[in-house]
Z-matrix of the N, CA and C atoms (Angstrom, degrees):
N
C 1 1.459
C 2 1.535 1 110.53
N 3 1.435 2 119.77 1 139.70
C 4 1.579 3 114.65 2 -176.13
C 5 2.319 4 92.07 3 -77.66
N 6 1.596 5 78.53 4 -157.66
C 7 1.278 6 87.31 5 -161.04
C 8 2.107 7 94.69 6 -148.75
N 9 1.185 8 121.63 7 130.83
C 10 1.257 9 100.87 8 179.88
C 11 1.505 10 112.81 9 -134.69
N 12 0.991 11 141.54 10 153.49
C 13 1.596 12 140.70 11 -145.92
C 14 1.383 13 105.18 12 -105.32
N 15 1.270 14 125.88 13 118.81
C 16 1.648 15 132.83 14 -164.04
C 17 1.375 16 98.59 15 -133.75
N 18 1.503 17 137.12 16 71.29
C 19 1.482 18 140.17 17 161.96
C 20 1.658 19 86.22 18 102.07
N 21 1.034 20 105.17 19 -141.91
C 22 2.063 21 118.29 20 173.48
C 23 1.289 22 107.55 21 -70.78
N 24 1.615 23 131.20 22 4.30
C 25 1.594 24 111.78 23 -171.06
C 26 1.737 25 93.26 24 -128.32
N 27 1.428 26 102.66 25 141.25
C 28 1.646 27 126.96 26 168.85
C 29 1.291 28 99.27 27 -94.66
N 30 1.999 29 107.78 28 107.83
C 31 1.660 30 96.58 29 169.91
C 32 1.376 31 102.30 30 -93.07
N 33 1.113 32 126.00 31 170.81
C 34 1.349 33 126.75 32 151.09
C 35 1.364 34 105.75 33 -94.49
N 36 1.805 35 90.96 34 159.07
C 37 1.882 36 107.51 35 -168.56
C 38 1.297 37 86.45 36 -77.22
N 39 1.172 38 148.15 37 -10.39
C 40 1.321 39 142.12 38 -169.72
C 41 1.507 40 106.40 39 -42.38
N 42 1.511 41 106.78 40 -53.62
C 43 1.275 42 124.89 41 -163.44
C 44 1.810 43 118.88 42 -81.90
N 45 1.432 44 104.52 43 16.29
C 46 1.098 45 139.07 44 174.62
C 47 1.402 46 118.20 45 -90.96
N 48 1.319 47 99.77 46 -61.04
C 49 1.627 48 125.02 47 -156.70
C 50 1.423 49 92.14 48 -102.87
N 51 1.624 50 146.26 49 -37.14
C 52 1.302 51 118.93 50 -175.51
C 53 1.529 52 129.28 51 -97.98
N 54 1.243 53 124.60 52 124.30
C 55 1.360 54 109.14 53 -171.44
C 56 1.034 55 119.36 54 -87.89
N 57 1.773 56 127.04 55 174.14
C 58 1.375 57 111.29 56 -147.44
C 59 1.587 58 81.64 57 168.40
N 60 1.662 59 98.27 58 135.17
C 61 1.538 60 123.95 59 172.89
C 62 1.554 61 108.29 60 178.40
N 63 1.619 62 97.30 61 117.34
C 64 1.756 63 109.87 62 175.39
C 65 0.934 64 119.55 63 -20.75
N 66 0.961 65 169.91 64 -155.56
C 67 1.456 66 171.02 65 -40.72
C 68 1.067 67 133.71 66 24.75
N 69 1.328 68 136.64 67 70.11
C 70 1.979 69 127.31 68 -132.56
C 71 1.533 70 102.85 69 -110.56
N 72 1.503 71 119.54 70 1.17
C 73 1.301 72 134.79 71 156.58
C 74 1.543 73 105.56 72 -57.27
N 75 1.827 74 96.59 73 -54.86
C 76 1.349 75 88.82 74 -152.86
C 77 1.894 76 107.38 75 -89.49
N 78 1.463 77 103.99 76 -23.52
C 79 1.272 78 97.65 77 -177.85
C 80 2.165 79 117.65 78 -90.92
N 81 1.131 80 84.42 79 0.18
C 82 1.846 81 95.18 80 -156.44
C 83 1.445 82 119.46 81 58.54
N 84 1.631 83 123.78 82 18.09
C 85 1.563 84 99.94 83 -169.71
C 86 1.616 85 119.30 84 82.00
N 87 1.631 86 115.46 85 17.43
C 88 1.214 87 130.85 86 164.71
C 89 1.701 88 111.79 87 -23.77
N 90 1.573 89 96.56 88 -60.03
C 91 1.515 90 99.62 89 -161.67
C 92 1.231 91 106.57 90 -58.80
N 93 1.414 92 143.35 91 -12.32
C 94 1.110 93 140.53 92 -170.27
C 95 1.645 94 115.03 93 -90.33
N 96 1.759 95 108.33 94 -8.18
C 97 1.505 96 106.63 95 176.05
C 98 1.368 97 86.34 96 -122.46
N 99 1.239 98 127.83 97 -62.85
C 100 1.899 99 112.12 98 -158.76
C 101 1.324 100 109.18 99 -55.85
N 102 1.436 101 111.19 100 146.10
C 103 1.478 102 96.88 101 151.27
C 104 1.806 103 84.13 102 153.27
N 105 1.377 104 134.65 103 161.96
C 106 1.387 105 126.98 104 -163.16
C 107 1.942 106 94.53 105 -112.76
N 108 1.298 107 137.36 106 43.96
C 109 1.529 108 159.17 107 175.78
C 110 1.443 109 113.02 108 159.72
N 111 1.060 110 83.98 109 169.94
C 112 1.992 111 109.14 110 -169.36
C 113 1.837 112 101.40 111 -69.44
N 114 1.459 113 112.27 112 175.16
C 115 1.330 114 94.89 113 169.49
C 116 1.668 115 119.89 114 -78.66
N 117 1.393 116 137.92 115 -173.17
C 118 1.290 117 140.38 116 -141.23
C 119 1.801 118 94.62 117 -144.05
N 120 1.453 119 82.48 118 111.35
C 121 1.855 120 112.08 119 -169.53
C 122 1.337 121 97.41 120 -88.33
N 123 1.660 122 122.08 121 140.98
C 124 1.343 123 109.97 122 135.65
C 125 1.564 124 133.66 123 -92.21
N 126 1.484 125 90.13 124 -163.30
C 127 1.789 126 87.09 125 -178.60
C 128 1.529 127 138.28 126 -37.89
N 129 1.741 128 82.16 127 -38.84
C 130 1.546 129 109.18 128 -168.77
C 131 1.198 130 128.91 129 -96.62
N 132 1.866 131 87.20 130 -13.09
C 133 1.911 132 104.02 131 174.05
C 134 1.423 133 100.98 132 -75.69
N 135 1.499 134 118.44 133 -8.78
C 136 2.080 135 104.97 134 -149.90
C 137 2.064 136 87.94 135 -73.31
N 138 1.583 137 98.64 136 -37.80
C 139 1.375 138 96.70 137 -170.53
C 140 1.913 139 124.11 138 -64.04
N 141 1.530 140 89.32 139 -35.21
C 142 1.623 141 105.44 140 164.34
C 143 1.664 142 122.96 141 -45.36
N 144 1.215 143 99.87 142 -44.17
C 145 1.497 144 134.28 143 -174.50
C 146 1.669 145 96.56 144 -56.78
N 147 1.228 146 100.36 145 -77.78
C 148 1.477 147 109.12 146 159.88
C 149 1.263 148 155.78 147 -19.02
N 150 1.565 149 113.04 148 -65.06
C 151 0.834 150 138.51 149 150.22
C 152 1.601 151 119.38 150 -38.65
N 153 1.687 152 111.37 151 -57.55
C 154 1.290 153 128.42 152 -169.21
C 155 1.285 154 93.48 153 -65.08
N 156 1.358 155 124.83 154 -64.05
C 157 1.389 156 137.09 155 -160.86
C 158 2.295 157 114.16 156 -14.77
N 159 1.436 158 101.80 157 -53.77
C 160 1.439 159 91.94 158 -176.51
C 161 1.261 160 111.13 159 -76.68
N 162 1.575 161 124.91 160 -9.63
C 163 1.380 162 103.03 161 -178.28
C 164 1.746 163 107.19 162 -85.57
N 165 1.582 164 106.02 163 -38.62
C 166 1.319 165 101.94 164 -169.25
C 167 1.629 166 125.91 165 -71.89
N 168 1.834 167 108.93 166 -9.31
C 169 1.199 168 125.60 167 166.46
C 170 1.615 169 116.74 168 -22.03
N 171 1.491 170 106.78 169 -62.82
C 172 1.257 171 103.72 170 178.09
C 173 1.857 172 117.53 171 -57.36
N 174 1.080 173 135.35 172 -2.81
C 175 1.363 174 116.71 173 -173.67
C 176 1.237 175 102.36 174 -124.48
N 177 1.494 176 139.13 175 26.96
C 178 1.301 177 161.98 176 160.96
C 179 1.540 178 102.15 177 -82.71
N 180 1.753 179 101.08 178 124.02
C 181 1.707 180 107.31 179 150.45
C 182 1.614 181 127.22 180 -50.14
N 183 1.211 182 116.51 181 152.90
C 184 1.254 183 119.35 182 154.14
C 185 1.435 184 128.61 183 -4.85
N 186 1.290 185 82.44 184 -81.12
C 187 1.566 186 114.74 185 179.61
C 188 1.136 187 120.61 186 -34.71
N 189 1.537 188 110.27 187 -86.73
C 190 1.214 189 127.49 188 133.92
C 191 1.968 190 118.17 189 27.20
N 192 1.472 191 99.17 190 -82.46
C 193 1.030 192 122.04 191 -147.13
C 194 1.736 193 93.25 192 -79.96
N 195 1.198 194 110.25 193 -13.26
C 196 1.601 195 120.09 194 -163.65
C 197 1.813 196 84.52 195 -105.58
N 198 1.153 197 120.98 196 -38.92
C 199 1.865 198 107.92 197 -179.23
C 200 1.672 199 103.47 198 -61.46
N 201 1.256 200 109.41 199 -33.10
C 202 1.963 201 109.30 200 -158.21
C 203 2.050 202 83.46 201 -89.88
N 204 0.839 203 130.76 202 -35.35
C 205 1.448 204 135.16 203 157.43
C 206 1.472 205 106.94 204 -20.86
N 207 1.161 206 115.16 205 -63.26
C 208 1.524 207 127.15 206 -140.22
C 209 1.784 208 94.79 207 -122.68
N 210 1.057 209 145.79 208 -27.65
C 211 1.482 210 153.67 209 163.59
C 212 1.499 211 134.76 210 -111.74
N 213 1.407 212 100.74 211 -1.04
C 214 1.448 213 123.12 212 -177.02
C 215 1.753 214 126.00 213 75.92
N 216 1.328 215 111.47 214 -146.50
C 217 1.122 216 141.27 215 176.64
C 218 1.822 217 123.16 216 -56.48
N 219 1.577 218 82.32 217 -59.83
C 220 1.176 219 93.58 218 -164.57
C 221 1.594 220 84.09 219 -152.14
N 222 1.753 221 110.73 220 159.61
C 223 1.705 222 118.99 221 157.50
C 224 1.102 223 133.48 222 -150.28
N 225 1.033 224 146.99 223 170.46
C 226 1.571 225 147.81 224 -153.93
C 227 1.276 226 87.63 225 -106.18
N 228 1.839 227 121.61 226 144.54
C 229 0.647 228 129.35 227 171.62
C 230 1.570 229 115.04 228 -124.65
N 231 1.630 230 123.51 229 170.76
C 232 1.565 231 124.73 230 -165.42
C 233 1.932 232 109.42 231 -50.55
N 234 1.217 233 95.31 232 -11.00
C 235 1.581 234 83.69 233 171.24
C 236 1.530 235 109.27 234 -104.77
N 237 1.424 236 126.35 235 28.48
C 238 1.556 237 132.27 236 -161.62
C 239 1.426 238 110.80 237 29.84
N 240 1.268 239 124.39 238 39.16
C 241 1.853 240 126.37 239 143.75
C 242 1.504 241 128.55 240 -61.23
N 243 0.903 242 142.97 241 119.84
C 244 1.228 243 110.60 242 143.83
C 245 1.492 244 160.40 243 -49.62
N 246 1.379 245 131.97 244 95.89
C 247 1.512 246 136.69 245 -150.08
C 248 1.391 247 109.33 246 -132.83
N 249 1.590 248 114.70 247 137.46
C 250 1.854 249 120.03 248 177.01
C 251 1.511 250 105.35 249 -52.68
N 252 1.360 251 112.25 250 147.86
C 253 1.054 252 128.47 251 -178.57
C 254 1.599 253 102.69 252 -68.86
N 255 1.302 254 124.96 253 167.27
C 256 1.161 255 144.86 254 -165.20
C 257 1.789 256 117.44 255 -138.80
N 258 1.346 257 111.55 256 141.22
C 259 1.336 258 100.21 257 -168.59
C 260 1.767 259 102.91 258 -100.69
N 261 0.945 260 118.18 259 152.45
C 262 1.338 261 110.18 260 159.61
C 263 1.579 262 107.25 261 59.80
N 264 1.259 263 144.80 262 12.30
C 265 1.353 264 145.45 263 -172.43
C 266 1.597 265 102.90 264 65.52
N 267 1.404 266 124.54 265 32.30
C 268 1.172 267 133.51 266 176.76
C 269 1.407 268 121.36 267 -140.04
N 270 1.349 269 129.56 268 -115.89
C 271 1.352 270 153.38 269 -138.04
C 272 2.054 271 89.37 270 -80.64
N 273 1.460 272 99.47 271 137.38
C 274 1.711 273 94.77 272 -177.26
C 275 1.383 274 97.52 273 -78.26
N 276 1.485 275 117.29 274 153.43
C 277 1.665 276 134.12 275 157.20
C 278 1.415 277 86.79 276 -17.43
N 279 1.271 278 108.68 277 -79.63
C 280 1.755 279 105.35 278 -138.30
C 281 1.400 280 108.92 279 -70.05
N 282 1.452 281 119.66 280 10.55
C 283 1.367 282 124.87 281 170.00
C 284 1.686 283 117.78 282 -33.27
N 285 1.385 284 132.21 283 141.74
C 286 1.373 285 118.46 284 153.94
C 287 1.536 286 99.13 285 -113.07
N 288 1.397 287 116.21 286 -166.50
C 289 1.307 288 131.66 287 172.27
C 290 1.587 289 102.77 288 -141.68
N 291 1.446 290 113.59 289 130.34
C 292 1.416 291 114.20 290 141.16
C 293 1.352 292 124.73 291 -83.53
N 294 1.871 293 129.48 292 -165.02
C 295 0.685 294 109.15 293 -129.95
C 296 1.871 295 84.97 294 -102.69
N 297 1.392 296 97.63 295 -4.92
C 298 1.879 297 86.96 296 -169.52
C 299 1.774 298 87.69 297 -126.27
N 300 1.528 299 119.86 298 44.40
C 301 1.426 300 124.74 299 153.77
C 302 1.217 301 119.54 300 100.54
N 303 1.424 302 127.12 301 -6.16
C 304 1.618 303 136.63 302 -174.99
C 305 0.930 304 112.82 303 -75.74
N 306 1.652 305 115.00 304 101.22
C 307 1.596 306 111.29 305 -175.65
C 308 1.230 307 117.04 306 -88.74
N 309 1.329 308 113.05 307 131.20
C 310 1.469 309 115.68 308 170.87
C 311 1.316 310 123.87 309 -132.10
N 312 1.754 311 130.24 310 154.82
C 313 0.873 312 117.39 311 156.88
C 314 2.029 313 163.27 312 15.57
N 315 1.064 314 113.73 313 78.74
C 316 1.522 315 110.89 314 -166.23
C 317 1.705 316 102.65 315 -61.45
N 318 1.160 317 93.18 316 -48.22
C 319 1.903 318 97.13 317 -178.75
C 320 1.066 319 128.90 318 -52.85
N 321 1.555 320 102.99 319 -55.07
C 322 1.759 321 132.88 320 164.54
C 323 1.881 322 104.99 321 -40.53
N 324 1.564 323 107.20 322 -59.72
C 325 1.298 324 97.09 323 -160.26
C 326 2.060 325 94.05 324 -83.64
N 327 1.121 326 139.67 325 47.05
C 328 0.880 327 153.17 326 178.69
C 329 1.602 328 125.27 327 -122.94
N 330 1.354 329 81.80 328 -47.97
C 331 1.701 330 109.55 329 -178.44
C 332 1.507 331 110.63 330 -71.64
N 333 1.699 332 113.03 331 -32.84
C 334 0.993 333 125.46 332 -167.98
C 335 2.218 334 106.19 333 -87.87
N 336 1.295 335 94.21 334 -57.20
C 337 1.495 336 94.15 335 157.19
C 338 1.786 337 123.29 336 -32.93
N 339 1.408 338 90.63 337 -32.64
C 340 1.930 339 83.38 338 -167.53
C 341 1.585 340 104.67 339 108.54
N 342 1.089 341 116.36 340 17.94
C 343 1.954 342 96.03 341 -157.89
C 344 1.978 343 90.70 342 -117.47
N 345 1.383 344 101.60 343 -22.25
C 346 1.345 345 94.39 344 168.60
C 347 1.524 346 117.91 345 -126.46
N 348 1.131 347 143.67 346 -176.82
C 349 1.531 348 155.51 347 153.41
C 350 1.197 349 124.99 348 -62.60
N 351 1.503 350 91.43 349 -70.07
C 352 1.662 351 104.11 350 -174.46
C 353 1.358 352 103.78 351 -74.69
N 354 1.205 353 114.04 352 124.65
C 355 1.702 354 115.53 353 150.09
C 356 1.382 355 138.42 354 -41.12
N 357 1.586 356 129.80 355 -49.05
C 358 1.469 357 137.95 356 172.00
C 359 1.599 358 106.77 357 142.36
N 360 1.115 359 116.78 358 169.96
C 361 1.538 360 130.16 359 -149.23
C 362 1.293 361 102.05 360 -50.01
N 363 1.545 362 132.23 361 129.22
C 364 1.352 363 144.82 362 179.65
C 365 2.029 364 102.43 363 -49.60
N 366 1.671 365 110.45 364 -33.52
C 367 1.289 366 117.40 365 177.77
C 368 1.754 367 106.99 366 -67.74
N 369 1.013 368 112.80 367 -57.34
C 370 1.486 369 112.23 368 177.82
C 371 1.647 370 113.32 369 -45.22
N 372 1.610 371 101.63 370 -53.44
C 373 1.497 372 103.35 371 -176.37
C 374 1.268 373 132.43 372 -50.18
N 375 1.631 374 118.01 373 -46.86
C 376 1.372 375 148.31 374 177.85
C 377 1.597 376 105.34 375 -66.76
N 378 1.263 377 116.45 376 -12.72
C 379 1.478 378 106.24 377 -158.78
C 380 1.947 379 92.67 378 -78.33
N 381 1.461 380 107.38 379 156.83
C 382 1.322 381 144.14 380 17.65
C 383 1.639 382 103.35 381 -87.40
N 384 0.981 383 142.27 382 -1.56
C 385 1.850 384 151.96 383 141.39
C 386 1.582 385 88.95 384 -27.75
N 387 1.179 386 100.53 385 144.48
C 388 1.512 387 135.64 386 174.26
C 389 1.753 388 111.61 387 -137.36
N 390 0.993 389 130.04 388 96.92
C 391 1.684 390 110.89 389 158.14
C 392 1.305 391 138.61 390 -81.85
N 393 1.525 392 131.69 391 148.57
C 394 1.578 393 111.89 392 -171.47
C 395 1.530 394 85.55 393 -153.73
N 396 1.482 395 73.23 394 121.25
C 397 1.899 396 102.29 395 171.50
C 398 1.241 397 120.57 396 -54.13
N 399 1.728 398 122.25 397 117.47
C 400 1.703 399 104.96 398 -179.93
C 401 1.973 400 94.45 399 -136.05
N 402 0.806 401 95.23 400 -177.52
C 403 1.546 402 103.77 401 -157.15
C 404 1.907 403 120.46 402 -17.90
N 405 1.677 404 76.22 403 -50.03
C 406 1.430 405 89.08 404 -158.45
C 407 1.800 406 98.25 405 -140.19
N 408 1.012 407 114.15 406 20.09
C 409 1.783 408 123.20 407 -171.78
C 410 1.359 409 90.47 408 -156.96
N 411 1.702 410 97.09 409 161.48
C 412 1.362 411 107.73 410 134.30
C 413 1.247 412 138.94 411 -140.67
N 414 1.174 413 128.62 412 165.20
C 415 1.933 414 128.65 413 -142.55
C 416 1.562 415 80.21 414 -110.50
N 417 1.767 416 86.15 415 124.68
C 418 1.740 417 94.99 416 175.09
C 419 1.698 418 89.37 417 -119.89
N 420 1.092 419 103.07 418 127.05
C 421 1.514 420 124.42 419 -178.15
C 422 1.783 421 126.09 420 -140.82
N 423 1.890 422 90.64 421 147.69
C 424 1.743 423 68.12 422 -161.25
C 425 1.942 424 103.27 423 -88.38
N 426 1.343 425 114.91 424 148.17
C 427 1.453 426 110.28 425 160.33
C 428 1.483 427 143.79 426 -84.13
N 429 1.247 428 124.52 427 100.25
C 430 1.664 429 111.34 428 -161.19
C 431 1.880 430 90.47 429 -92.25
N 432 1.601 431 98.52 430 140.49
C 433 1.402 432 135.68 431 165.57
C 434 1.521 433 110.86 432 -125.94
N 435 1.356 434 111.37 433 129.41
C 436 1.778 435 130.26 434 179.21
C 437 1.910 436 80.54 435 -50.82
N 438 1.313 437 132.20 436 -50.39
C 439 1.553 438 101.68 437 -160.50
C 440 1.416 439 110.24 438 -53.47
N 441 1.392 440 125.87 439 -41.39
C 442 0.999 441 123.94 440 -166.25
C 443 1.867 442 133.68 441 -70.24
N 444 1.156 443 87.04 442 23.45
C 445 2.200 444 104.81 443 -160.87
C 446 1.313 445 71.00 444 -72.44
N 447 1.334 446 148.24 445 -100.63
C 448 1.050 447 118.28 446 -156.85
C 449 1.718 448 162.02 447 -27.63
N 450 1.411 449 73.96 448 -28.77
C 451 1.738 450 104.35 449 163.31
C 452 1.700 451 120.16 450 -55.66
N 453 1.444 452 94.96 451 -47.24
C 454 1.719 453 118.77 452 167.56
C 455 0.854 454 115.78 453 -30.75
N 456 2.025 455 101.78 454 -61.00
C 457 1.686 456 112.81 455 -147.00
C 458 1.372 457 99.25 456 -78.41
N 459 1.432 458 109.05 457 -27.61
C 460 1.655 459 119.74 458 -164.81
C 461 1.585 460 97.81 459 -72.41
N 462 1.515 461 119.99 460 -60.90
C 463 1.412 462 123.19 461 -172.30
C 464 1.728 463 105.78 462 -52.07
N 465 1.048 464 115.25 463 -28.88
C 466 1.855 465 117.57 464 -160.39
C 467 2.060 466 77.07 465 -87.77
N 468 0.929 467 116.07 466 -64.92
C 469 1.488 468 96.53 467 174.83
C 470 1.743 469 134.29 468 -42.48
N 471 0.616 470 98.65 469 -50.56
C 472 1.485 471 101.29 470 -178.89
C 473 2.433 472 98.23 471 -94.59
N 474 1.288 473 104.34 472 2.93
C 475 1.736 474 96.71 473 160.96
C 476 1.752 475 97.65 474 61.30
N 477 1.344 476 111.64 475 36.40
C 478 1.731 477 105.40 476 -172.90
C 479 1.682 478 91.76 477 -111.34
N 480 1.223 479 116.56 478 120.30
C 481 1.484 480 126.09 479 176.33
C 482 1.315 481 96.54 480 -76.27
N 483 1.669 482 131.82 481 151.50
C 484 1.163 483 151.70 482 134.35
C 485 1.629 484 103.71 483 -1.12
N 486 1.475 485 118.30 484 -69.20
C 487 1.278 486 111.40 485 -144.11
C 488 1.938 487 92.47 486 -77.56
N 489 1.473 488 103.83 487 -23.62
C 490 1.718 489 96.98 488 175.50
C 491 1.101 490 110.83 489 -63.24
N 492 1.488 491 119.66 490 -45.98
C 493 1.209 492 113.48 491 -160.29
C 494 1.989 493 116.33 492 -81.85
N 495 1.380 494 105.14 493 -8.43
C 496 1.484 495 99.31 494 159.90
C 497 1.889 496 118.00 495 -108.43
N 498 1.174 497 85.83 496 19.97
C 499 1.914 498 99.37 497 160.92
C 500 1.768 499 107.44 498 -17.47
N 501 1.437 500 99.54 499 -60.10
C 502 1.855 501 112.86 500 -164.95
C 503 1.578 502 98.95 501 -49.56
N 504 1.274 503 92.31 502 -45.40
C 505 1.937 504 106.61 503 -139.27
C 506 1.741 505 89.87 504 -78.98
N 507 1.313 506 94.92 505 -52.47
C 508 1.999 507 100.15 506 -169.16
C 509 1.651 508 106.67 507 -59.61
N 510 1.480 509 118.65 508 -26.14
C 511 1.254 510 102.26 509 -175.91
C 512 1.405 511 84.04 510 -104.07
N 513 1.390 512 154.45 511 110.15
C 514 0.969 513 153.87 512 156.15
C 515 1.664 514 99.18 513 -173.34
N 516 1.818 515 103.36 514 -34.82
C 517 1.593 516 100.40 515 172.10
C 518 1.033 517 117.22 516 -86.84
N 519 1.456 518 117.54 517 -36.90
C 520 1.594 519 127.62 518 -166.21
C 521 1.917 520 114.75 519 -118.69
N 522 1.450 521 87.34 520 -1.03
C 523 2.231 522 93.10 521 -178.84
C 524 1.348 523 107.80 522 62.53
N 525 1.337 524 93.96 523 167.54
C 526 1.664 525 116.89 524 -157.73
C 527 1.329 526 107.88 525 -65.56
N 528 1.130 527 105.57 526 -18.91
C 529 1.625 528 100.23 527 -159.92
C 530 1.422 529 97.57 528 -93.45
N 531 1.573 530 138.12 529 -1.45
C 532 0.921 531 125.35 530 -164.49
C 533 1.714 532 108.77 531 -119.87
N 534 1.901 533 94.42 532 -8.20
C 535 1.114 534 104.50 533 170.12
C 536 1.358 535 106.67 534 -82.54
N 537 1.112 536 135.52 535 -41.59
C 538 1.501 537 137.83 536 -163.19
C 539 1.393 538 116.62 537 -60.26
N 540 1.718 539 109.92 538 -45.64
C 541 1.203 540 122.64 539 155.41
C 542 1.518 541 109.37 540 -27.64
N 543 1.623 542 103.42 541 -78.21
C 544 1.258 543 111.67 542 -170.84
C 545 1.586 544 127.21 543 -46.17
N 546 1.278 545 123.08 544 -41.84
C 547 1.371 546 137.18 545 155.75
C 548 1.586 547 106.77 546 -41.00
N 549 1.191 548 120.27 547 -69.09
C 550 1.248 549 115.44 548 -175.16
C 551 1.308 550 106.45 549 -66.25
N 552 1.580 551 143.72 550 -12.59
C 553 1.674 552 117.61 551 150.67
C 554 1.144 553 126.49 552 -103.00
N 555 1.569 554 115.76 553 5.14
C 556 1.582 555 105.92 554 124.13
C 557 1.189 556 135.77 555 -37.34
N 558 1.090 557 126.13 556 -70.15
C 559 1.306 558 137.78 557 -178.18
C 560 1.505 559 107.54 558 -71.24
N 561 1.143 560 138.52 559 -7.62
C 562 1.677 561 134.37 560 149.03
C 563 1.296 562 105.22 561 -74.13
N 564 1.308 563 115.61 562 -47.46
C 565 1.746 564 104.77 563 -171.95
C 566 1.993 565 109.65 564 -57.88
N 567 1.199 566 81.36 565 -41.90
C 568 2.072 567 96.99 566 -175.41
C 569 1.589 568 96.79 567 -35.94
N 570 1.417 569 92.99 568 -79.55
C 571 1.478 570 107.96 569 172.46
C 572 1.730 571 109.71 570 -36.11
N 573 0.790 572 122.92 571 -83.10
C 574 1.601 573 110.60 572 -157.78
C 575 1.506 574 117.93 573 -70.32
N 576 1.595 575 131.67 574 9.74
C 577 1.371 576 162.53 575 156.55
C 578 1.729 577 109.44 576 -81.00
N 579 1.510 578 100.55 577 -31.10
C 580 1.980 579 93.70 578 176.51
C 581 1.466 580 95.92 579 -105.98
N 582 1.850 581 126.14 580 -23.93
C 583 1.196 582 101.88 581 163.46
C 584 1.575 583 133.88 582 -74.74
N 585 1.263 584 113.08 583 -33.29
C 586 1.537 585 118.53 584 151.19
C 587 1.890 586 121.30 585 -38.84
N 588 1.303 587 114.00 586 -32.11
C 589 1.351 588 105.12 587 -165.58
C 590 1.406 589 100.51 588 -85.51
N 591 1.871 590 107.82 589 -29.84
C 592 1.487 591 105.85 590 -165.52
C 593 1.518 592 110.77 591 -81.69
N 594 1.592 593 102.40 592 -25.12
C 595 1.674 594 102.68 593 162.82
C 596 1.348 595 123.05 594 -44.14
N 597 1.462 596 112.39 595 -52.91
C 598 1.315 597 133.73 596 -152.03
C 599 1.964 598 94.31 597 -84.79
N 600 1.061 599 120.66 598 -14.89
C 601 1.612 600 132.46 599 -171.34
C 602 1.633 601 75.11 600 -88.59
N 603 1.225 602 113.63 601 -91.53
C 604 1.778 603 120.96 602 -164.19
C 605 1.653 604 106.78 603 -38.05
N 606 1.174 605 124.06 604 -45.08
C 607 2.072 606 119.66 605 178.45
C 608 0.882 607 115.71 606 -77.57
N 609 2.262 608 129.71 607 6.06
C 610 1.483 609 122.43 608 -171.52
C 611 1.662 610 89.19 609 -74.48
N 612 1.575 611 102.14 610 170.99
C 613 1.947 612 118.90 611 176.57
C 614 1.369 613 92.54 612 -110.72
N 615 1.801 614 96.31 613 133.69
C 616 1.054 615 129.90 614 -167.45
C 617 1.505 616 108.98 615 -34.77
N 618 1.196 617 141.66 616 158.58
C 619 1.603 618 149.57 617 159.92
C 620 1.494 619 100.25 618 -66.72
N 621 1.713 620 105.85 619 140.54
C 622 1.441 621 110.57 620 166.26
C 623 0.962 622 102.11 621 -58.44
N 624 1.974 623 115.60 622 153.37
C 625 1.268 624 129.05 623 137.40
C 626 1.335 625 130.30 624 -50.09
């Protein structure tokens, strides 16, 4: 997939061309237990984190509540990031459970109540988007995980590309104005991908007789 330069960030067309929409039927909220660390905080989330921490206490497991006990808040992980702790080499702290296993969000379902501001880690939000810091940009790219095949089937149904479907998250990291841009070379790439195909339809050699 190319890659095209929108202010300081290289998106990939990836996020053009693949479609993509949650599916929390089909996945339960996977991303919130698989994965080999917690999700990946910044500087400014550690204080968010914080802050949030006594209200969302109450909608935390046990468990849970006994890992942030004993490792805290937040922790550095083998690549010295900062990332939520994890229980069991699995499911993040801020995990909840419903009642038939769909894990979601402690912050999220907080944020959504009214009881907090912040929504939850800019990494969680953006996902299946990944960003990676390089000199002087950064590479916004999309990430495919087997949990997410469902996400696929759902996004290819409803025709919602990646970059629509993190609309919320991208203008929340990078603002509107950088989304709009981006929309509009979406929609140039679209275009010059159905004019390429219809070229390439009109210059095929004729079918044998």
């Amino acid at each position: 997939m190319a890659v095209i330069l929108i202010d300081d960030t290289l998106i990939s067309t990836e996020l053009f061309d693949r479609k993509f929409c949650c599916d929390l039927k089909a996945c339960k909220g996977a991303c919130c237990v698989e994965g080999e660390s917690g999700a990946p905080l910044t500087e400014e989330e550690l204080g968010e984190v914080e802050k949030a921490f006594p209200i969302i206490r109450k909608r935390l497991k046990p468990e849970s509540l006994a890992v942030i006990e004993k490792e805290g808040l937040h922790v550095v992980d083998a690549d010295g990031d900062h990332v939520t702790p994890i229980v069991n080499g699995k499911e993040c702290v801020y995990a909840t459970f419903d009642a038939d296993g769909t894990a979601k969000c402690a912050f999220e379902q907080a944020h959504r109540a009214g009881e907090i501001e912040w929504k939850k880690p800019i990494s969680c939000h953006l996902y299946p988007i990944r960003l990676t810091p390089l000199k002087e940009l950064t590479a916004v790219n999309y990430h495919q995980w087997p949990i997410c095949d469902g996400a696929l089937t759902c996004g290819a149904g409803l025709n919602l590309s990646v970059l629509q479907f993190c609309k919320d998250a991208l203008v929340r990291r990078f603002g509107a104005a950088w989304f709009k841009e981006a929309a509009t070379v979406e929609r140039e790439w679209r275009q010059a991908m159905q004019d390429q195909k219809e070229q390439g339809e009109n210059t095929s050699p004729p079918s044998p007789q």
